[in-house]
C-alpha positions as CSV (number, residue, x, y, z in Angstrom):
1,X,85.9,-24.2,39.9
2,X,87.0,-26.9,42.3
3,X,90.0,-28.7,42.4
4,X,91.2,-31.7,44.0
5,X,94.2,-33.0,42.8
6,X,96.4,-29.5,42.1
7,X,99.2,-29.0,44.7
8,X,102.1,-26.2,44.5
9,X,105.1,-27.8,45.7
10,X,106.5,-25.5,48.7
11,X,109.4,-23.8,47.9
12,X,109.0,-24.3,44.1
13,X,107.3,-20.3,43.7
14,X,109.1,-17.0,43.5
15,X,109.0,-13.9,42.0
16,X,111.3,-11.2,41.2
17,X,111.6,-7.8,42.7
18,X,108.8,-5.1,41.1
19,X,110.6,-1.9,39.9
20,X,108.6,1.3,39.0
21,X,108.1,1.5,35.5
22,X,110.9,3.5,33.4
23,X,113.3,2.7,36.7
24,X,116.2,0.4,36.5
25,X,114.9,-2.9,34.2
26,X,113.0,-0.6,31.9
27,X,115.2,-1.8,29.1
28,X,114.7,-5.2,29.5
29,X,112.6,-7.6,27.6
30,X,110.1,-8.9,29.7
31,X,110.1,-12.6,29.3
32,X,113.9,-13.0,28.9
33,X,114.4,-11.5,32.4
34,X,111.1,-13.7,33.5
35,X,113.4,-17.1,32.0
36,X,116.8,-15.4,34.2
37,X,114.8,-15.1,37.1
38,X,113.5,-18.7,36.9
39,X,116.6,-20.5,36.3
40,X,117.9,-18.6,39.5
41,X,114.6,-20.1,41.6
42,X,115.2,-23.4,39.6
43,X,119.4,-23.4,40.6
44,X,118.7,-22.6,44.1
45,X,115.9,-25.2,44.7
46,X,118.2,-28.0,42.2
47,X,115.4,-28.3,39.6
48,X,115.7,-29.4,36.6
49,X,113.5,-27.8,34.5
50,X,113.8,-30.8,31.7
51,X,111.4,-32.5,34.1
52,X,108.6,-30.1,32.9
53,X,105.8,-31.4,31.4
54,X,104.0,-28.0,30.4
55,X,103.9,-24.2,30.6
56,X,101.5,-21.8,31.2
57,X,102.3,-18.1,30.5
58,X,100.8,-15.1,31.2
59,X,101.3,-12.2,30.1
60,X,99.5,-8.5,29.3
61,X,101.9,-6.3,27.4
62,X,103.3,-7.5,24.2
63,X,107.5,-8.2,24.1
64,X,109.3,-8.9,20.2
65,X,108.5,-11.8,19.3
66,X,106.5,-12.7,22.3
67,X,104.4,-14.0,19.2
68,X,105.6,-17.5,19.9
69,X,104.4,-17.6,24.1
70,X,105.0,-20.0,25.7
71,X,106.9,-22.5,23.3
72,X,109.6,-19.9,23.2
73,X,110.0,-19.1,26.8
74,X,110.2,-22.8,27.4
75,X,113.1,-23.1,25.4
76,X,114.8,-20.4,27.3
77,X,114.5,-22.0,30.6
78,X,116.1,-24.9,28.9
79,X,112.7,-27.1,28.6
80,X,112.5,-26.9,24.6
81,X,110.2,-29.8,24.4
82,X,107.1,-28.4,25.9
83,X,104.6,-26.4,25.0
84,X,101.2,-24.5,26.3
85,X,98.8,-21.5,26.2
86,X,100.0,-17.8,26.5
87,X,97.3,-16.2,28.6
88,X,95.9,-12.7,29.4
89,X,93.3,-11.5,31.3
90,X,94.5,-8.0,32.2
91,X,95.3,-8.2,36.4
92,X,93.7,-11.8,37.1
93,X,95.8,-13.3,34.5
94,X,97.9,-14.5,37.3
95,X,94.7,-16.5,38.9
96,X,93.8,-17.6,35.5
97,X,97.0,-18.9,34.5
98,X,97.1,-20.8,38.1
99,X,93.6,-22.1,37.2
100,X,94.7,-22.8,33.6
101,X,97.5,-25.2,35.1
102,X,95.9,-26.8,37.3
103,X,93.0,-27.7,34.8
104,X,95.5,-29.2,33.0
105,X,96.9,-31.2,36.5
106,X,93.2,-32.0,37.3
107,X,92.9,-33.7,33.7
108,X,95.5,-35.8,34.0
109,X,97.2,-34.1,30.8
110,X,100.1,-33.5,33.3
111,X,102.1,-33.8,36.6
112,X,104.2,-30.9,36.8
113,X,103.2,-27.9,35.1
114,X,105.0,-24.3,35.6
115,X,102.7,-21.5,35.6
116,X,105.0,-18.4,34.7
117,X,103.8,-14.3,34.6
118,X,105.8,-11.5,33.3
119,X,105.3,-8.5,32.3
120,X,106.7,-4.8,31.5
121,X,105.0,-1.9,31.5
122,X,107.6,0.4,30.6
123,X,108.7,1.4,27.2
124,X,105.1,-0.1,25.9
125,X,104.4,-1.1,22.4
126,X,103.3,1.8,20.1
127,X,101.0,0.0,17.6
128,X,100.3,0.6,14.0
129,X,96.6,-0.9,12.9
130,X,96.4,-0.9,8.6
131,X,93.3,0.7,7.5
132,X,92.6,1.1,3.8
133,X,89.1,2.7,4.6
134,X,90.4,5.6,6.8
135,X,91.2,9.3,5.3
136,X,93.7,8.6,2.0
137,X,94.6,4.9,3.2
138,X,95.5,6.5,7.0
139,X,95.6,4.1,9.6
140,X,94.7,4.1,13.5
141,X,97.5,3.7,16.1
142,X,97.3,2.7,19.9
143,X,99.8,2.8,22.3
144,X,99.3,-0.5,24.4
145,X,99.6,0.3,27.6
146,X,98.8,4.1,29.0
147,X,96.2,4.3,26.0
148,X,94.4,1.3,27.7
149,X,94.9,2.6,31.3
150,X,93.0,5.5,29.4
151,X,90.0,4.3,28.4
152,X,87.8,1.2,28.5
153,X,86.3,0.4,25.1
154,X,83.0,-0.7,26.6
155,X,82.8,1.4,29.5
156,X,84.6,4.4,27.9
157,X,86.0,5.4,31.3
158,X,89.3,5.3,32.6
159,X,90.8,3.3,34.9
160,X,90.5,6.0,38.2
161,X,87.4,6.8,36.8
162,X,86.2,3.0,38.0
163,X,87.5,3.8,41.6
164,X,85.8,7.1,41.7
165,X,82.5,5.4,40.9
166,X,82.7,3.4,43.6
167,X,83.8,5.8,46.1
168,X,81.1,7.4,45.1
169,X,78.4,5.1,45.5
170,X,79.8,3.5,48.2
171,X,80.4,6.8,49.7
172,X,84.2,6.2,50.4
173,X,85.8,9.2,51.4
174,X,89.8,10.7,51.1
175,X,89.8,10.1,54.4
176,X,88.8,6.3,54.4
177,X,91.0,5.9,51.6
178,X,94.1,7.3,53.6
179,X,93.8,5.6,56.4
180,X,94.1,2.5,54.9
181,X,96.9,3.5,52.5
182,X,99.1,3.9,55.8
183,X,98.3,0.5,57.2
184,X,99.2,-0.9,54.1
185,X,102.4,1.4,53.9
186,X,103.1,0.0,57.8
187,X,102.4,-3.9,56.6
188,X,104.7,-3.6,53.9
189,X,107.8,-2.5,56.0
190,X,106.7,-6.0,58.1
191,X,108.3,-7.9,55.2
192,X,111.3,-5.5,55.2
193,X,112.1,-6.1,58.8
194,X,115.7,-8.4,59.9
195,X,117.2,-7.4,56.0
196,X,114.0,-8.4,54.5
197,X,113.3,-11.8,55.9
198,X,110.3,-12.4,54.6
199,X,110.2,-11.6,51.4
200,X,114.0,-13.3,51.4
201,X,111.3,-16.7,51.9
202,X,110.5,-16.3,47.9
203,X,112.2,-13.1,46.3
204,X,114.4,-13.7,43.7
205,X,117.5,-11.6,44.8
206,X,120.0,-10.1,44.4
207,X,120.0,-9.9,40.5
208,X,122.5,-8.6,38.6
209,X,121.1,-6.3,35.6
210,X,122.7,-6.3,32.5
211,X,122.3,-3.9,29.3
212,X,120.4,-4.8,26.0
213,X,123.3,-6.8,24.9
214,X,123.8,-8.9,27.7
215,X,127.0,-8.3,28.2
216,X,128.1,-5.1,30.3
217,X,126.5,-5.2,33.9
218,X,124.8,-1.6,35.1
219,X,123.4,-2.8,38.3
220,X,122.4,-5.0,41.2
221,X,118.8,-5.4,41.6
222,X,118.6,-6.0,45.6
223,X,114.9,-6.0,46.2
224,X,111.9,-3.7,45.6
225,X,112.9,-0.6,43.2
226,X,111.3,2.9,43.0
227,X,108.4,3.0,46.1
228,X,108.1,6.4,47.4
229,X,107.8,7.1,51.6
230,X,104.4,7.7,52.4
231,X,103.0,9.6,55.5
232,X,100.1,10.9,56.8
233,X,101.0,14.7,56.5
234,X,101.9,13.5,52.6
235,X,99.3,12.2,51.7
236,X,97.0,15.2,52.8
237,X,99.4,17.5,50.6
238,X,98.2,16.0,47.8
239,X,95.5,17.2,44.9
240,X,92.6,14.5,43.8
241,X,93.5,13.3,40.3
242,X,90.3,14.0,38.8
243,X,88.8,17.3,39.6
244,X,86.1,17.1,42.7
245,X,87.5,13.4,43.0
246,X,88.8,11.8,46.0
247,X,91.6,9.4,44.8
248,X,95.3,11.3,44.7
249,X,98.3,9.4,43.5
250,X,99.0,8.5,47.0
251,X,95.7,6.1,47.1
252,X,96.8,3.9,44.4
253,X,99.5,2.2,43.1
254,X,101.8,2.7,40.4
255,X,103.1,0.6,37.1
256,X,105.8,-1.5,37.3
257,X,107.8,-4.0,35.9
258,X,108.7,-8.2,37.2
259,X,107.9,-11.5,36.9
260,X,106.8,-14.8,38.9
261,X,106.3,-18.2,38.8
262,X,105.5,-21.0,40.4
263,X,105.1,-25.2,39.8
264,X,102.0,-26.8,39.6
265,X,101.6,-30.4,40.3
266,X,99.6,-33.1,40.9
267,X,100.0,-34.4,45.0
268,X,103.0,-36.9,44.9
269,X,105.2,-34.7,42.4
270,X,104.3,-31.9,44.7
271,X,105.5,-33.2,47.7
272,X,108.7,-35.1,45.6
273,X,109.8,-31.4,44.7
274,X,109.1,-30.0,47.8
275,X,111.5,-28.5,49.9
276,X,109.9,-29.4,52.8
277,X,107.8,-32.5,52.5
278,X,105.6,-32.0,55.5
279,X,104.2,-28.6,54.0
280,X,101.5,-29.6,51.7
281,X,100.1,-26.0,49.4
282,X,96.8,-27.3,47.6
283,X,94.6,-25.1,45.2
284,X,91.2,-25.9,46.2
285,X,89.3,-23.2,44.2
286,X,88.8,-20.5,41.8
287,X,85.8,-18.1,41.4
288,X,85.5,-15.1,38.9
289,X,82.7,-12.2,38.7
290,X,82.2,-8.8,36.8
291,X,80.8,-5.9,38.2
292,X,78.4,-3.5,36.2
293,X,79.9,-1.4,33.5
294,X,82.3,1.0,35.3
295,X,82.6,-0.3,38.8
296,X,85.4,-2.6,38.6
297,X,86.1,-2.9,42.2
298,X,82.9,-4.0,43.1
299,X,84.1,-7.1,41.5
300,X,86.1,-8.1,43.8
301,X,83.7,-9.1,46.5
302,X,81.7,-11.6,44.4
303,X,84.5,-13.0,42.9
304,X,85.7,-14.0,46.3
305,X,82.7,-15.4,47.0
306,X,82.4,-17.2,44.2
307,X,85.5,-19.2,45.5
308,X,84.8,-19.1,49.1
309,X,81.5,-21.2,48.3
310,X,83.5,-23.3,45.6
311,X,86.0,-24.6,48.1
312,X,82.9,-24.7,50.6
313,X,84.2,-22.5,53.8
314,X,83.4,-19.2,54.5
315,X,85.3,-15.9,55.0
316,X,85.5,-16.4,58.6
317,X,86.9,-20.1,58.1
318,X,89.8,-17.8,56.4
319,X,93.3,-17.7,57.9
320,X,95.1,-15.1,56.0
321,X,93.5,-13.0,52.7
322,X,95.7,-10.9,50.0
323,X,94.2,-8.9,47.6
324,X,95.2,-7.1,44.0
325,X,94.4,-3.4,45.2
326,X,95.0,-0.9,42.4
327,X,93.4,1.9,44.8
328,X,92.8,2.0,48.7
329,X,89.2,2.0,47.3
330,X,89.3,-1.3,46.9
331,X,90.1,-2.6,49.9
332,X,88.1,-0.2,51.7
333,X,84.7,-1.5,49.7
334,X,86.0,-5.3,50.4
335,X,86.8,-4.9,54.2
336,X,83.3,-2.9,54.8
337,X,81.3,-5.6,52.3
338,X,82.7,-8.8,54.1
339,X,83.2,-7.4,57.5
340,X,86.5,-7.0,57.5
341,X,89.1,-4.5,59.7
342,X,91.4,-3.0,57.0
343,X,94.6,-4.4,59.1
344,X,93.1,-8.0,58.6
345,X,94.2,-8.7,55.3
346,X,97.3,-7.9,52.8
347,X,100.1,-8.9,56.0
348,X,103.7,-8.1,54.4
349,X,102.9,-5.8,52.0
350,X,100.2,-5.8,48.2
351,X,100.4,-4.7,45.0
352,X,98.8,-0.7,46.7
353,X,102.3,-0.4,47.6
354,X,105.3,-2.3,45.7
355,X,103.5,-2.0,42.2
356,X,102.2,-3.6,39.5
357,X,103.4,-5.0,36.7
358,X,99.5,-6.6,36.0
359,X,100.6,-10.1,34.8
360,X,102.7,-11.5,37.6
361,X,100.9,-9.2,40.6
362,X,98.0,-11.4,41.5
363,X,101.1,-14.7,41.2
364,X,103.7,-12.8,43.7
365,X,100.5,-11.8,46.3
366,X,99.6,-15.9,46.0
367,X,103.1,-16.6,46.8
368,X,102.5,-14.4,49.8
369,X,99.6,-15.9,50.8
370,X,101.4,-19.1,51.0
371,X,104.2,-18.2,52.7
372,X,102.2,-16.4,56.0
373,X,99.5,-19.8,56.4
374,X,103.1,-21.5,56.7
375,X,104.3,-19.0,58.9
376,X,100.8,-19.4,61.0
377,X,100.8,-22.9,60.9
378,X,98.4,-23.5,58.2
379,X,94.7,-22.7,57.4
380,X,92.8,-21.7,54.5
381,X,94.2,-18.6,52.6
382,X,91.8,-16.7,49.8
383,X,93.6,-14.3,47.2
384,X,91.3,-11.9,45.3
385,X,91.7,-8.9,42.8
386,X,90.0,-6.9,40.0
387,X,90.8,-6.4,36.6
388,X,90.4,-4.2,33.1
389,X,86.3,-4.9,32.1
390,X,85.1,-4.4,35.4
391,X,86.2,-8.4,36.1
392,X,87.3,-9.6,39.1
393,X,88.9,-13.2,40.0
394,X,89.6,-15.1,43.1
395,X,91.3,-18.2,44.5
396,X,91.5,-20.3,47.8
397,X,94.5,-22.4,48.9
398,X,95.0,-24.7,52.2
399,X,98.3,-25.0,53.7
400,X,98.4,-28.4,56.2
């Protein structure tokens, strides 16, 4: 997929904080927080989101009445005249739902188009599924999130079980795996530094958290909830998961809840809404992949290709990469398959360490992205994850 005319107006993306699951938004419904935390990035930036000409949502985990998508969250961000797609493709429904709006840019069907990701993964659906066939009318039952994490229908594996395949193939040791846990645990306190300045560039923040009702406030949500210290002496305390495995808890990261969102728009409205005119953000490309059954992050690396040769540059033409990385094995097989050092890539922190709420990780590492080529100047910037089915997608965007 190549694009041409998609633009994300600069300053126009945010996300919220990510907070361990069961921490202190566990009780909140995903895409009603998701519509709060946009009408504080909208307030902020003076948007009015009546100018809206479409919404793309994406989301993983099912929410009441989250049934009615898209049309329903646009009426809570005060846009009740628009409609679109609700999306999900596991941890690249962020890239899809960017791709999915700027399809829609690139068709001319619209100028400004948000593309919004939320999800929670505490307090998961339990689900009941009817069947008259089963033992005296009994029926089969799934809960939606940790029995999925559990087992892949067509690989009938679970989700570790993916990274311990291709640590083993790949022959990725504890070691490998803990080294670059570290430097990711170091490049995250990067976007902490001076009161969090950089994550202050895009983050939501402070948000007051109120109960069920909506009416009694418990908290004030300040940044990043629930992430444990890591050290090098900590890490080797711990046992593998999986017996004679080498990924421990401290190698991957953890479920969370959040949202983020970002405008999608054709070059003149992006650079209308921008807040700074003279920064132009343009998608260029999209590439997806799927690894053989069982190896999910294999994916990864083709995927990226895929939209490396899409937007016609390769990875050295590359100014700044971030990467969905559900276990250090990840990284590790990308860095050693495209020549990369492990401090290279994933600057100011990645899903490894503040979480991952699936839906809206792969959106808030894009938002990242963006913000360091600004920081650098500009350049080409390449985003990349995995995801449930042994998938994989990948993006490119140019800052200039």
């Amino acid at each position: 997929m190549h694009f041409e005319k998609s633009y994300l107006p600069y300053g126009l993306a945010w996300s919220s904080p990510f907070v361990r699951w069961q921490g202190s938004i566990a009780h909140l419904h995903s895409m009603r927080f998701a519509a709060q935390v946009a009408q504080k990035a909208f307030e902020s930036r003076g948007f009015d989101p009546a100018s809206l000409e479409a919404l793309h949502l994406g989301m993983t985990v099912p929410q009441k009445s989250s049934f009615y998508g898209a049309p329903w969250m646009a009426a809570l961000l005060g846009a009740p005249g628009i409609t679109g797609p609700q999306l999900n493709q596991a941890c690249a429904t962020s890239a899809r739902v960017l791709v999915s709006a700027a399809l829609e840019v690139e068709s001319g069907g619209a100028r400004t188009v948000l593309a919004l990701a939320a999800d929670r993964c505490s307090n998961g659906p339990h689900l009941y599924y009817p069947n008259p066939q089963g033992m005296g009318g009994t029926g089969e039952h799934e809960d939606w999130v940790v029995d999925n994490f559990q087992r892949d229908p067509h690989a009938l594996n679970a989700m570790i079980e993916t990274a311990e395949n291709v640590a083993r193939e790949a022959g990725i040791d504890r070691a490998a795996q803990e080294e670059l846990t570290l430097i990711r645990v170091a490049q995250y306190q990067e976007a902490l530094a001076n009161e969090r300045a950089f994550q202050k560039r895009y983050m939501v923040a402070p948000l007051p958290i109120f109960d069920a009702s909506g009416r009694k406030q418990l908290a004030t949500l300040e940044g990043d909830e629930g992430l444990h210290p890591t050290t090098k002496e900590g890490l080797a305390k711990l046992k593998p998961v999986m017996p004679n495995g080498t990924v421990t808890f401290g190698c991957q990261t953890h479920p969370a809840d959040g949202n983020a969102g970002a405008l999608v728009c054709d070059r003149e409205r992006a650079q209308e809404l921008a807040k700074d005119p003279k920064v132009s953000v343009r998608l260029v490309s999209g590439g997806s992949a799927r690894a053989k059954k069982g190896f999910m992050a294999m994916a990864v690396v083709p995927a990226a290709q895929a939209a490396l040769k899409q937007a016609g540059i390769g990875i050295r033409d590359v100014a700044a990469i971030k990467t969905h990385n559900p276990f250090a094995v990840n990284d590790v097989y990308f860095a050693r398959e495209l020549g990369l050092d492990f401090d290279k890539f994933n600057r100011f922190g990645s899903p490894l360490i503040y979480g991952h709420p699936q839906g809206p990780t792969g959106l808030r590492a894009t938002i990242e992205l963006v913000e360091e080529l600004v920081m650098k100047g500009g350049g080409y910037g390449l985003f990349a994850g995995c995801a449930a089915g042994d998938t994989a997608m990948a993006l490119v965007v140019r800052v200039g």
